[in-house]
C-alpha positions, 0 to 999 in steps of 0.5 A, a space after each residue: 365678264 363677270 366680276 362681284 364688286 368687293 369695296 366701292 370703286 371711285 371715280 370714272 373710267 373712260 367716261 364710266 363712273 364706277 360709283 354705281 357699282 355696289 359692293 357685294 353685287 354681281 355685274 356682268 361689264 366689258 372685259 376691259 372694264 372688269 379687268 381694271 375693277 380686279 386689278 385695282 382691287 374693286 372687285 374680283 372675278 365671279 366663277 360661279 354661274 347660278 342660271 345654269 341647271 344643276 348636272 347629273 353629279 348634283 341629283 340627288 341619289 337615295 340608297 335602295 334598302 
């Protein structure tokens, strides 16, 4: 799950210490550790997904005149 990390999370969490996280970065964790980030309001949910290929209603489209 991907989360970006919106204000720098302290402490450790089942063996996992969350000061390596950086606030305004993008980390793609575990689904349990994610969920505890955006509860604790560490972080939230990043939707957008940037390695996908722009579609077909993103192609330009020029006019004919």
């Amino acid at each position: 799950m991907k989360v970006r990390i919106i204000r720098q999370p302290l402490g450790t969490v089942s063996g996992v210490t969350l000061s390596r996280y950086r606030p305004g970065e993008v980390y793609d964790i575990p689904a349990i550790l994610a969920e505890y980030l955006v509860m604790e309001r560490f972080a939230m949910l990043e939707m957008r997904d940037r390695d996908r290929p722009p579609g077909p209603f993103l192609v330009e489209r020029r006019q004919a005149r």
